[in-house]
C-alpha positions as CSV (number, residue, x, y, z in Angstrom):
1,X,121.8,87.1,76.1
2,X,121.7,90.8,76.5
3,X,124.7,92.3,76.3
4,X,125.2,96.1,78.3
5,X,126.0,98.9,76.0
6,X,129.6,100.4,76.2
7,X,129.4,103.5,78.9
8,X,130.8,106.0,76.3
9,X,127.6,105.3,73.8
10,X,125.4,105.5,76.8
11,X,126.8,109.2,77.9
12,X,127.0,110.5,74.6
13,X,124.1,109.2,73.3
14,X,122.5,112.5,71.4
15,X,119.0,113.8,72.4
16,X,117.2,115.2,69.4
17,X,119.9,116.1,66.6
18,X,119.9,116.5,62.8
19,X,123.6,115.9,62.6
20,X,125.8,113.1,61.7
21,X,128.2,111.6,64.2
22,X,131.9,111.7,64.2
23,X,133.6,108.8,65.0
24,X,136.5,109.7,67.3
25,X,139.3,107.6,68.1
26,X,140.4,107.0,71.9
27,X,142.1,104.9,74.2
28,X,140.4,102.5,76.4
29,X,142.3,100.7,79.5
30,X,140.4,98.0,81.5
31,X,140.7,96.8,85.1
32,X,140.0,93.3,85.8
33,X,137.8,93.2,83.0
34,X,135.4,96.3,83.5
35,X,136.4,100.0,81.6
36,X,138.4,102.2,84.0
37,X,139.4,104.7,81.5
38,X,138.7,106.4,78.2
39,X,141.8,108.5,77.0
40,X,142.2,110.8,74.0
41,X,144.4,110.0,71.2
42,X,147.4,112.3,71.5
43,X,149.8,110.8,74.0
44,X,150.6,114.2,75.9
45,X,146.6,114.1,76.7
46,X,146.2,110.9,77.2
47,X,149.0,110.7,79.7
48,X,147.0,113.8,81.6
49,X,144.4,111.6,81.2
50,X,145.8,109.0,83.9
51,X,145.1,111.5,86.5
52,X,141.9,110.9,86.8
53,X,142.4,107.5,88.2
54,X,143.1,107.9,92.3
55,X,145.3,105.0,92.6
56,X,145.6,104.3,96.3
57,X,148.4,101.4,96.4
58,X,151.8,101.9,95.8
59,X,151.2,99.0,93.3
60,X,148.3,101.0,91.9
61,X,150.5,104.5,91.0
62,X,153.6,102.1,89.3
63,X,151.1,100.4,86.7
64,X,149.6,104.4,86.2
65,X,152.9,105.4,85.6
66,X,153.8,102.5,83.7
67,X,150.9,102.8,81.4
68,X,151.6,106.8,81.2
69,X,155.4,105.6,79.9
70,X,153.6,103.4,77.2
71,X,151.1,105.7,76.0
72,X,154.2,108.4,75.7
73,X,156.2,105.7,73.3
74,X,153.0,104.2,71.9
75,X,153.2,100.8,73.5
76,X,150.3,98.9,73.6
77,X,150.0,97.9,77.2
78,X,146.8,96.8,77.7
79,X,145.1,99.7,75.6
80,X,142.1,98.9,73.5
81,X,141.5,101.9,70.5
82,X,137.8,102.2,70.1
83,X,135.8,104.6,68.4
84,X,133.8,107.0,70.2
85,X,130.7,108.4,68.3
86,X,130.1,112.5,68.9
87,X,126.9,114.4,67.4
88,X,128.3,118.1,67.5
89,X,125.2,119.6,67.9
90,X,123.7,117.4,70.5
91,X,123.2,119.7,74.0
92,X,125.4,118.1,76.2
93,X,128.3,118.0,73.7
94,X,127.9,121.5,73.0
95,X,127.6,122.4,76.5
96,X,131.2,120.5,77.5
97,X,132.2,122.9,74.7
98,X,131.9,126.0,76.9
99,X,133.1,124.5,79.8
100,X,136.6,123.7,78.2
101,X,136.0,126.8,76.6
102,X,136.2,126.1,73.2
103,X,135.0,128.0,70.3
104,X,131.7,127.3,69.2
105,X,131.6,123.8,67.0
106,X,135.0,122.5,68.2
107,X,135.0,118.9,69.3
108,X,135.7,118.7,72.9
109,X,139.5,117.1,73.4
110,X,138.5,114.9,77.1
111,X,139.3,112.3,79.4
112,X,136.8,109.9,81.1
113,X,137.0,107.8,84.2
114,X,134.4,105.3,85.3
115,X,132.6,105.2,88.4
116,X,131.8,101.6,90.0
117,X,130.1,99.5,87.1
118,X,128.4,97.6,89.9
119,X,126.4,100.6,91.5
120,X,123.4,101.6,90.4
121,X,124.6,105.2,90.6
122,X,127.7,104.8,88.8
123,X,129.3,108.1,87.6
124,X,131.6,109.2,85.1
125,X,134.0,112.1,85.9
126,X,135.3,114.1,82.8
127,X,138.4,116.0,82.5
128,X,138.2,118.2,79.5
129,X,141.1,120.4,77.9
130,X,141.4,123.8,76.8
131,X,143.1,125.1,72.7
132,X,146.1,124.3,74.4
133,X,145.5,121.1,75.9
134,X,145.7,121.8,79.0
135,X,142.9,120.4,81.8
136,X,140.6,123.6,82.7
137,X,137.2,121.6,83.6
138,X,136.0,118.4,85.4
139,X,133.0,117.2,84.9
140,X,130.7,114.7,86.6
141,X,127.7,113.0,84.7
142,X,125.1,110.6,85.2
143,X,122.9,108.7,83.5
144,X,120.5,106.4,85.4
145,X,118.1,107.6,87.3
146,X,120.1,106.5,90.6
147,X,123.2,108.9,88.9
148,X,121.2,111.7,88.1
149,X,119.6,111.8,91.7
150,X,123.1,111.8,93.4
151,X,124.3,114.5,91.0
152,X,120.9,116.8,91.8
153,X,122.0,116.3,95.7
154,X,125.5,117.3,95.0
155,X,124.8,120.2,93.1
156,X,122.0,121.1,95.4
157,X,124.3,120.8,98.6
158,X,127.6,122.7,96.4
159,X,125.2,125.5,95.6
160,X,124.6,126.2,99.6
161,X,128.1,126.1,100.8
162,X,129.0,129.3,102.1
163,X,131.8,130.7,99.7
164,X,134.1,131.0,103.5
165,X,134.5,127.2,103.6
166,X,137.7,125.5,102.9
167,X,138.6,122.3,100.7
168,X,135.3,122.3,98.9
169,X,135.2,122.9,94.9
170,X,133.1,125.8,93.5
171,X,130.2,124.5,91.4
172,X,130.9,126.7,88.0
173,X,128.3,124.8,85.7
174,X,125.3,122.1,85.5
175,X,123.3,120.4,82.9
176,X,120.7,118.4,82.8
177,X,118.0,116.8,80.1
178,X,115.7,113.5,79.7
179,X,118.9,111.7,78.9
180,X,121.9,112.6,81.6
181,X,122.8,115.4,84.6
182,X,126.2,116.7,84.7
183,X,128.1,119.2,87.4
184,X,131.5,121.0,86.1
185,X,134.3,122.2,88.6
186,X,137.5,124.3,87.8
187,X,140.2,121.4,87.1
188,X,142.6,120.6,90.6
189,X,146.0,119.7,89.9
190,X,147.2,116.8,92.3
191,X,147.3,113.8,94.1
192,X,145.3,111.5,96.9
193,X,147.0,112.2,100.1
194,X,150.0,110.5,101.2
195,X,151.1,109.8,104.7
196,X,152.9,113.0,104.8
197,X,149.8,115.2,103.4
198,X,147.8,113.5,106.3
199,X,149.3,115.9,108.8
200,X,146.9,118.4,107.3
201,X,143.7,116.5,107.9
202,X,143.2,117.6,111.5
203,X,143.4,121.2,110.7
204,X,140.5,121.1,107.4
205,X,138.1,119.0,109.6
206,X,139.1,121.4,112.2
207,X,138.0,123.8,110.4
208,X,134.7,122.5,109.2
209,X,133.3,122.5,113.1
210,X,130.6,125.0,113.6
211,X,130.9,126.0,117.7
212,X,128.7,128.7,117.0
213,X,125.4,126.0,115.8
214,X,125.2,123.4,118.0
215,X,123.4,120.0,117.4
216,X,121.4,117.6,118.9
217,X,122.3,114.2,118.1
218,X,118.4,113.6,117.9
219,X,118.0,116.3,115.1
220,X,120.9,114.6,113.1
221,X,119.7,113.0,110.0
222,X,122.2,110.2,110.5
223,X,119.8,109.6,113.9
224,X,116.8,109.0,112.4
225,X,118.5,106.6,109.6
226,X,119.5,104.7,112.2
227,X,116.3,104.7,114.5
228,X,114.5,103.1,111.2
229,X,117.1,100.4,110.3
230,X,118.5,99.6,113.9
231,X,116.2,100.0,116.4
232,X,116.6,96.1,117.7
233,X,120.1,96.0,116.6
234,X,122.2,95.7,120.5
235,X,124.6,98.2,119.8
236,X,121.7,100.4,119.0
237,X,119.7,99.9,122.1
238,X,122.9,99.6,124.3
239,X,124.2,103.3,123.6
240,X,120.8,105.2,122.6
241,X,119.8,106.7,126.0
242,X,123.5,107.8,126.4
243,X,123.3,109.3,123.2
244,X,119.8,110.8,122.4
245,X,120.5,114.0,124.2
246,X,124.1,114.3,122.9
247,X,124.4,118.4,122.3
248,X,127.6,119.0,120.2
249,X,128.7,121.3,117.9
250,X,127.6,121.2,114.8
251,X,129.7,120.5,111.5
252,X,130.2,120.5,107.7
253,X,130.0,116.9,106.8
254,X,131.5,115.0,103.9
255,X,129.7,111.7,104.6
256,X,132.6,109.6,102.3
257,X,135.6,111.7,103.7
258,X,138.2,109.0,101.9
259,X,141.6,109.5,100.0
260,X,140.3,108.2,96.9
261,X,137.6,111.6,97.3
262,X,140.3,114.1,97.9
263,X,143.6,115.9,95.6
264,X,146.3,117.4,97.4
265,X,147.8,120.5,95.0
266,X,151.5,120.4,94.7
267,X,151.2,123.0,97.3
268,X,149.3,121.2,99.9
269,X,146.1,122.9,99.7
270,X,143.0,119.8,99.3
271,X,140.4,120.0,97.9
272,X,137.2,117.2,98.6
273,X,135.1,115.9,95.6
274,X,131.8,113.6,95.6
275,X,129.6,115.4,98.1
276,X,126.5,114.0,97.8
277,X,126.6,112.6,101.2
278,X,127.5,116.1,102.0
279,X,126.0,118.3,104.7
280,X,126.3,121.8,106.1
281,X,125.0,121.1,110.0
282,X,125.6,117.5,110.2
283,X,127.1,115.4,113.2
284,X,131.2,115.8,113.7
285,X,134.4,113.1,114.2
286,X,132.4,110.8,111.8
287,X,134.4,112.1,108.9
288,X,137.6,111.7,111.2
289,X,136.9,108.3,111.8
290,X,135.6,107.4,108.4
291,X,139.3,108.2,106.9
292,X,141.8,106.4,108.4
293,X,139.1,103.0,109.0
294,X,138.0,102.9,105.5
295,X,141.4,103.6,103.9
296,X,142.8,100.5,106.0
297,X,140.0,98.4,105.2
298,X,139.6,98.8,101.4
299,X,143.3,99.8,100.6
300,X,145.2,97.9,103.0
301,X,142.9,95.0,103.4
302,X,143.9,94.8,106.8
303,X,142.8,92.2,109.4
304,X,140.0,92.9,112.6
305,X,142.7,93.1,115.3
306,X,145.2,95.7,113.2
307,X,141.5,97.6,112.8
308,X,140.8,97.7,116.1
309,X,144.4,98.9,116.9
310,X,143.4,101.6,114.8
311,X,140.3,102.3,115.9
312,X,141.6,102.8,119.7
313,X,144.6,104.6,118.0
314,X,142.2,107.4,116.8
315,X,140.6,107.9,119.7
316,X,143.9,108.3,121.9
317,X,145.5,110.5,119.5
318,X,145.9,114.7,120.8
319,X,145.1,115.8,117.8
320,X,141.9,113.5,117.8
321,X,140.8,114.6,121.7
322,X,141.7,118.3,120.6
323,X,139.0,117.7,117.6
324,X,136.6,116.6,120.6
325,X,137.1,119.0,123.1
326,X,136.1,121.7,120.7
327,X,133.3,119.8,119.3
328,X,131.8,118.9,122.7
329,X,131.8,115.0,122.2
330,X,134.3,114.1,125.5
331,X,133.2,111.2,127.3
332,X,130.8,109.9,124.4
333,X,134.4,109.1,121.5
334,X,133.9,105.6,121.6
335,X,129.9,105.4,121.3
336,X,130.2,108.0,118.7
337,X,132.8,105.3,116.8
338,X,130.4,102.3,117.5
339,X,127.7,104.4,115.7
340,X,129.6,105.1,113.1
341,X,130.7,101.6,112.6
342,X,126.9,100.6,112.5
343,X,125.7,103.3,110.3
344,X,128.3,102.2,107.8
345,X,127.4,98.6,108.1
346,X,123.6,99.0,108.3
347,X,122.2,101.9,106.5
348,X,125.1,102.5,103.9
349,X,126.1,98.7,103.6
350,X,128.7,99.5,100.9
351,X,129.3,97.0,97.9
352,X,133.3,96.6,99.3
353,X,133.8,96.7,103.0
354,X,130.9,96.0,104.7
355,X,131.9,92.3,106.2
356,X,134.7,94.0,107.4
357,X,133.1,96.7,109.0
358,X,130.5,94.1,110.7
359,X,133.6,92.5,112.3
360,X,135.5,95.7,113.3
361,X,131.8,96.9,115.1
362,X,131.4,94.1,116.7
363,X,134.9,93.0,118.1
364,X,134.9,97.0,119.3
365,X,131.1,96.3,121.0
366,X,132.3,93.5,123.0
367,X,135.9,95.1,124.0
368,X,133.9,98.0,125.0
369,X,131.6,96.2,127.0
């Protein structure tokens, strides 16, 4: 029996080198089973560290803080010490060296959080520290192909976002070789939104419309995605002639607009990570709905009729038929939902959700009738 390779010797598996490894202590903390994080060895870093992890529960931020009280008094709680082996001279090492701008041949001091073990494109974000041990850089990296193809679409869309556009990270670095792609980012300091920080939402997606470029729903690439997959599905073929010729305007779209992709700075500003869904003239309110139905279906694990409450909810909200009044969508709100609901569950099909979603689309289809 085969068994899979610890991430951390995957990522930092050296190229082409001539020198030895160093074996560096660090912290490894587990959920159900699979590595979630890989801490340094100081305590004040390690604590930092937890950040990366966007717990979404209230039961979820406890046991971070919890496990930030026991790495603080060196409490075992769960933590596995491992070594971690580091070629200095191997490309990408050297290369999260200038992003945490470090003198040359200093070993990079860094966090590591690990994407979804069970997706083909799982990802590993980085959080590296300065001299001072302070977080300056984050850093995503990939190493299947799958990874490295989402990262080349992130960086690619990142690079074409007009510097005027709010919430969206700055791309400040890239790397790539046979082995693993990586993107860097200045470091955000903060939080996934609470119910409080939501009161911002309407204003940043607001803001993302484009009045000025209209769409047609036609020339959306979420349209022809569903005109291959769904063609003979009835939702499909109940609502296409009403929406074919569906001119809106046009929007910057995150495609995964969730709380577990976004950091709210002590001062309220957000700032939106994991674009490689992303695009700059895409279809609007499809972010807006994506929010508040996949937060209450993955975090809240809540039942059909509470989603469909929620679903009707959004789409009688002011600040929801203010959103679609400026984007030109009145009169189509609820077959733009349906379609949403169906894209999710046919074309995206995520790994958590998507019997959910099925239920949700087609309790809404019949109610809509």
């Amino acid at each position: 029996m085969n068994v899979p390779s610890p991430f951390w010797q995957l990522l930092f598996a050296p190229e082409a080198t001539t020198s030895p490894a160093l074996a560096v202590p660090m912290k490894l903390l587990t959920k159900r089973g699979q590595p979630l994080l890989l801490l340094p060895a100081p305590p004040a870093l390690a604590g930092r560290g937890l950040e990366l992890y966007p717990a979404q529960t209230m039961r979820g931020r406890l046991l971070r803080t919890l496990a930030g009280w026991a790495l603080q008094l060196r409490l075992p709680f769960g933590v596995t010490l491992v070594p971690v082996a580091l070629t200095p001279d191997d490309p990408f090492i050297r290369w999260l060296v200038g992003q945490a701008g470090l003198a040359p041949g200093v070993m990079p001091q860094f966090a590591v959080l690990a994407g979804n073990p069970n997706s083909p494109g799982q990802r590993f974000i980085l959080m590296l520290f300065d001299s001072a041990g302070i977080p300056v850089t984050v850093v995503k990296a990939g190493v299947s192909e799958a990874a490295r193809q989402l990262i080349a679409q992130e960086a690619k869309f990142l690079e074409s976002v007009p510097a005027t556009a709010t919430g969206i990270p700055k791309l400040r670095g890239a790397f790539a070789n046979s082995k693993i792609r990586a993107m860097a980012f200045d470091f955000f300091p903060g939080h996934s939104p609470r119910e409080l920080d939501e009161r911002r939402l309407p204003q940043l997606l607001g803001n993302w419309l484009r009045p000025q470029s209209p769409i047609v729903f036609t020339d959306t690439r979420v349209w022809r995605e569903l005109s291959a997959t769904c063609a003979n599905h009835p939702v499909f073929t109940s609502l296409a002639d009403s929406l074919r010729h569906l001119a809106c305007a046009g929007a910057l779209v995150h495609g995964d607009f969730a709380p577990w992709n976004i950091r709210v700075s002590p001062s309220g500003v957000w700032n939106v990570v994991d674009w490689e869904r992303g695009e700059l003239h895409g279809l609007p309110a499809w972010d807006w709905f994506h929010y508040p139905i996949q937060k209450r279906i993955l975090v809240h694990r809540q039942p059909v009729a509470a989603l469909v409450a929620t679903a009707e909810r959004i789409l009688s909200g002011n600040e929801f038929k203010t959103y679609a009044q400026a984007a030109g969508l009145c009169g189509q709100e609820r077959s733009l939902l349906l379609f949403y609901l169906l894209y999710q569950a046919e074309v995206i099909r995520p790994s958590e959700g998507l019997a959910a979603t099925r239920e949700l689309l087609n309790h809404l289809a019949a109610r809509w009738r």
